[in-house]
C-alpha positions as CSV (number, residue, x, y, z in Angstrom):
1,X,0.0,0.0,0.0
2,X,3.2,2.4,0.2
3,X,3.3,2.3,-3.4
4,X,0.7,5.5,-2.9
5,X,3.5,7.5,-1.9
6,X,5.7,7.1,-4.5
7,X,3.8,9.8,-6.3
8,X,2.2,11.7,-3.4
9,X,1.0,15.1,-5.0
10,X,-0.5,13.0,-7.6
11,X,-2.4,10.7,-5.0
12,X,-3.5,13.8,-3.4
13,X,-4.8,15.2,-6.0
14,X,-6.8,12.3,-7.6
15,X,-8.7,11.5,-4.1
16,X,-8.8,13.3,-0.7
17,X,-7.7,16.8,-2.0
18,X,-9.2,16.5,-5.5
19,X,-11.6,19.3,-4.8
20,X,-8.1,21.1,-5.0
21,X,-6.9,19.9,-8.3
22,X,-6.7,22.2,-11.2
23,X,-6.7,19.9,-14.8
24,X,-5.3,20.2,-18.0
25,X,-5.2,16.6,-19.5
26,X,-2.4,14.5,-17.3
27,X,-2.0,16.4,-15.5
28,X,-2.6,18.4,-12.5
29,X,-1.9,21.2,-9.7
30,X,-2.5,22.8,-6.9
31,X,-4.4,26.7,-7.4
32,X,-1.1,28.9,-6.9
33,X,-2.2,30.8,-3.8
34,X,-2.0,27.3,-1.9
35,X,1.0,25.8,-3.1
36,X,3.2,25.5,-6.3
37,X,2.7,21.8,-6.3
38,X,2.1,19.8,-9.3
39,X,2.0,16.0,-11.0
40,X,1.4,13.4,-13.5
41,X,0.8,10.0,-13.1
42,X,4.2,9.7,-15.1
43,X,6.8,11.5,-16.9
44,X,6.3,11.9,-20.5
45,X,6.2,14.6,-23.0
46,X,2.5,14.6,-22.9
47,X,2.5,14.9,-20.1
48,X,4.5,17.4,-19.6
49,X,2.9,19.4,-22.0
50,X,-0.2,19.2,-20.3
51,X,1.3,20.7,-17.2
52,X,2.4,23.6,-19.1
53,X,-1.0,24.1,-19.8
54,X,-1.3,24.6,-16.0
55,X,1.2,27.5,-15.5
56,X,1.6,31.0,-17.2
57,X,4.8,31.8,-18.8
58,X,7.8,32.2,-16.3
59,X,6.0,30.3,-13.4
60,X,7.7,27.8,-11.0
61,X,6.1,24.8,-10.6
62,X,7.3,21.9,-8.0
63,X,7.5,18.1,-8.4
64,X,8.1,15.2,-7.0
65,X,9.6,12.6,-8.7
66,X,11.0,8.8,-8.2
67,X,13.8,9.5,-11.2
68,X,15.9,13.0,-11.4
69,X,13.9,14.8,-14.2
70,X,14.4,14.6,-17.8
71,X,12.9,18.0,-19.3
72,X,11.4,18.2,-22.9
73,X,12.0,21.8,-24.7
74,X,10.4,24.4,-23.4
75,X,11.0,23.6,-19.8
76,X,14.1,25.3,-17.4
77,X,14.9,23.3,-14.2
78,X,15.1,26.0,-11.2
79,X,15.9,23.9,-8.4
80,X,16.8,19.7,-8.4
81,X,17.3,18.3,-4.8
82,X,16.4,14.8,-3.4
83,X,14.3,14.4,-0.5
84,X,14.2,11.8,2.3
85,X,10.9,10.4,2.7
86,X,10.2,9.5,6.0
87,X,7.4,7.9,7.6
88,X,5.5,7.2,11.2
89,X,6.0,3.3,12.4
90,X,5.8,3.6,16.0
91,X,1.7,3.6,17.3
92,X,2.7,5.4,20.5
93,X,0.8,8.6,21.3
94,X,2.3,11.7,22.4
95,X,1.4,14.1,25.4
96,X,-0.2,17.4,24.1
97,X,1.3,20.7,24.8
98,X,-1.3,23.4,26.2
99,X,0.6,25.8,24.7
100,X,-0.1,24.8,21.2
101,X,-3.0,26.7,19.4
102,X,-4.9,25.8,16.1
103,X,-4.2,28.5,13.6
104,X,-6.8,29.8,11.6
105,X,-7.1,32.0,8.6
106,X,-6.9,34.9,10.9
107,X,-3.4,33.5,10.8
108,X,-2.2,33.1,7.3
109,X,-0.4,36.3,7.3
110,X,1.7,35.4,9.4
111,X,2.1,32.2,8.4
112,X,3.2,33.1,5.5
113,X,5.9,35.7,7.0
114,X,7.0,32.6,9.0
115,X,7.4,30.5,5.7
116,X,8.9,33.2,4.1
117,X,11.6,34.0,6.7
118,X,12.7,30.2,7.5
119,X,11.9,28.3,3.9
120,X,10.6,24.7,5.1
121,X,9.2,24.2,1.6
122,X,6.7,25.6,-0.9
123,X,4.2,27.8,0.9
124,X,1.5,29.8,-0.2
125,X,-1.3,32.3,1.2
126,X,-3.8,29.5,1.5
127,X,-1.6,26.6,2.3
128,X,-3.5,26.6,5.8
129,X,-6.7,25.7,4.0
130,X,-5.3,22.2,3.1
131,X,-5.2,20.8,6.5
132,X,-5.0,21.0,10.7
133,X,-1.7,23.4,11.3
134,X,-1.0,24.3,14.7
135,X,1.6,27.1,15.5
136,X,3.3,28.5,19.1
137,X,3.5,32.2,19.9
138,X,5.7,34.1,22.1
139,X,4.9,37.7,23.1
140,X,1.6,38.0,20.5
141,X,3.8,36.8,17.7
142,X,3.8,33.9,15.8
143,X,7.1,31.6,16.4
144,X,6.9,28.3,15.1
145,X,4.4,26.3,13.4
146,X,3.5,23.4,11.7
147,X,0.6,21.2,9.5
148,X,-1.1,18.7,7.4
149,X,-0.2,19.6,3.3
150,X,-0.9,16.2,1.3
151,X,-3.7,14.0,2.0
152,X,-4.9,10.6,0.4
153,X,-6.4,7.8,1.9
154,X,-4.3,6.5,4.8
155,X,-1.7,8.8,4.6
156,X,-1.2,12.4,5.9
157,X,2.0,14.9,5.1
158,X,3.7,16.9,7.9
159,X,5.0,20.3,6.6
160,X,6.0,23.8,7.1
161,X,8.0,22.4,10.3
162,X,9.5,25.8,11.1
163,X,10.0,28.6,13.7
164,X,12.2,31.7,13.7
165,X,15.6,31.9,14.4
166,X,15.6,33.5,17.6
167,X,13.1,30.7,19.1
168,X,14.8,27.4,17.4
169,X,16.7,24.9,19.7
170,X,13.4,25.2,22.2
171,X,11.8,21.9,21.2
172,X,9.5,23.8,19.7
173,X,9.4,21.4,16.2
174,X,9.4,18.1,18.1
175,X,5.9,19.5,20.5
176,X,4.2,20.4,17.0
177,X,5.4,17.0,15.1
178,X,3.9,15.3,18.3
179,X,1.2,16.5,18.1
180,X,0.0,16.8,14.7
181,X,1.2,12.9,14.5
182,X,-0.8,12.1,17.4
183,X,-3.8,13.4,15.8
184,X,-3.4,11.7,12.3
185,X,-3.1,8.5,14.3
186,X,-6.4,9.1,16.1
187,X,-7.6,9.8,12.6
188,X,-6.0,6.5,11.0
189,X,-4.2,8.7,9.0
190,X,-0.4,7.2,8.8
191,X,2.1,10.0,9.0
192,X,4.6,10.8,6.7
193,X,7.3,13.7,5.6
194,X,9.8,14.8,3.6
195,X,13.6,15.9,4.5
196,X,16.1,17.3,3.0
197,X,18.4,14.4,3.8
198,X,21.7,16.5,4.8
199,X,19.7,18.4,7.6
200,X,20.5,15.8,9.5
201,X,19.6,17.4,12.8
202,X,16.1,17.5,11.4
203,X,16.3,13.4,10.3
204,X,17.4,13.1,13.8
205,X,14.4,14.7,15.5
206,X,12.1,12.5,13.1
207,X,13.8,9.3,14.1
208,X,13.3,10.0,17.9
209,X,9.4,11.0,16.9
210,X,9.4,7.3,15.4
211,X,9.3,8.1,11.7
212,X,12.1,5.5,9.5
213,X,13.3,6.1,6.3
214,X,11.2,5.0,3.7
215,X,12.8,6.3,0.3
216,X,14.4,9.2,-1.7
217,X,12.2,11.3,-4.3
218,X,13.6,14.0,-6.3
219,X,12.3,17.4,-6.0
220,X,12.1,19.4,-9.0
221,X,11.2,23.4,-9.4
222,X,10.4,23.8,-13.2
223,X,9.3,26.7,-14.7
224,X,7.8,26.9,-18.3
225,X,8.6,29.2,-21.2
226,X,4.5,28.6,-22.5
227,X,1.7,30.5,-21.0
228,X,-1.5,28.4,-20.4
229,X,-3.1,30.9,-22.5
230,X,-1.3,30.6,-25.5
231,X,2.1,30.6,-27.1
């Protein structure tokens, strides 16, 4: 049943978070505000093309793939890196933190901010819309945060681990991880993640939260010389 996250943003987008998916042939994308995400089923030129049918000239768009990519004309690779793929095998529950909060959309500007500032991954205005993300705050300011991005059946992503540099080295990632993962487990939701493998204090902190390696996609920021609304 792993298999489903092998292509992830592609599962996502065909079944729990389909109401999401924007379409053009094979294949598909999250609206822009929420996330530059994108997929296929599988590489091919067609495929391809149909993705460029999903972004306007000079947009990034991110993927994640099982092979590095192999880009057909018309296509400029902004940013290749692999990413460890991690996920949740212990069934142990964690203790919740009172000092957590849910955010809200009342929060996404500053979640944003947050994103912006620290760079855990793809973020956009509306990201918060796509799941539960819970966030800390010190002194009326948001510090640290975290949430649910990709969702299929079974499976739930933890992203946007972050908080700013003058609050990290608090424990303030490992009390959001717990928590997020200890409701996806109430949920039957596994848990899963991705990692930039040579963070390796972060590979660490998911190891002593239970999550094992599971295996390495390649992450690819693309951006495309069409526009979906014409040459």
């Amino acid at each position: 049943m792993t298999r489903t996250l092998d292509n992830p943003i592609w599962q996502a987008l065909t079944t729990s978070q389909a109401q999401f998916a924007q379409i053009c042939g094979l294949a598909r994308r999250f609206p822009s505000d929420i996330t530059t995400l994108g997929a296929f089923s599988a590489p091919s030129a067609e495929a391809y093309d149909s993705l460029a049918g999903l972004t306007c000239a000079g947009e990034v768009i991110t993927l994640l793939l099982e092979e590095p990519a192999e880009l057909p004309s018309g296509w400029t690779l902004v940013e290749a890196v692999p990413l460890l793929q991690m996920i949740h095998e212990e069934c142990s529950l964690y203790s919740h933190s009172s000092e957590l909060i849910e955010l809200t959309e009342a929060d996404a500007p500053e979640m944003l901010a947050l994103a912006t500032l620290t760079q855990p991954g793809p973020f956009g205005k509306r990201t918060g819309q796509l799941g539960l993300y819970l966030g800390i705050r010190r002194g009326g300011a948001l510090v640290a945060m975290a949430g649910e991005r990709l969702r299929m059946p079974g499976y739930t992503e933890v992203s946007a681990v972050c908080a700013h540099p003058d609050y990290q080295g608090r424990g303030y990632a490992a009390a959001l991880i717990a928590a997020l993962v200890t409701r996806m487990l109430q949920r039957d939701g596994q848990p899963f993640l991705h990692v930039r493998p040579e963070t390796r204090r972060a590979v660490e902190l998911y190891r002593r939260l239970g999550f094992t390696e599971r295996r390495t996609l390649q992450m690819a920021a693309l951006r495309s010389a069409r526009n979906r609304f014409g040459p």
